[in-house]
N, C-alpha and C positions, 0 to 999 in steps of 0.2 A: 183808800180801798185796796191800793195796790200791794200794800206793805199789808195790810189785815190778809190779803189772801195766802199772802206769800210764809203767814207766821201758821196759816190754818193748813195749809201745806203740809208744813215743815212739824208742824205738831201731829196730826193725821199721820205721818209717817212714820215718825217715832214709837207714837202711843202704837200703835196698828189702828184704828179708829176709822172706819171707812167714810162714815159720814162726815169729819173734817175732813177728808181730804175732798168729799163732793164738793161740799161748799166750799173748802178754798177754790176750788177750780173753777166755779160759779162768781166767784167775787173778785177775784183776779181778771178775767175775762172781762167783767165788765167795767171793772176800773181801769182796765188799758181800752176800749171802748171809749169810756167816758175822756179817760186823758186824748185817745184821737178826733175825738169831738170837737172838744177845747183846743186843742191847741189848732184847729182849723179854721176857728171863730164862731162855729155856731153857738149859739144862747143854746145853754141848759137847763134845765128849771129856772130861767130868768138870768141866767149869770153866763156875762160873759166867759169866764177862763173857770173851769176846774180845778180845784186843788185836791 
């Protein structure tokens, strides 16, 4: 998720496209979220570690 936000980013920027850039900033956000979840040990949807 982290890399997807980070290409939605990068592409939103490029293109001018404002709405990639929303949603990159929304999926980014929440895959460094989810990766400080994980790597703390909480169970995420049932799994321990995040990838």
């Amino acid at each position: 998720m982290i890399v997807a936000g980070i290409i939605l980013l990068i592409l939103g920027f490029v293109f001018k496209i404002a709405i990639l850039w929303t949603i990159g900033i929304v999926v980014l956000v929440i895959g460094l979220i989810l990766l400080a979840l994980g790597s703390l040990g909480h169970a995420i949807g049932g799994r321990r570690h995040y990838y």
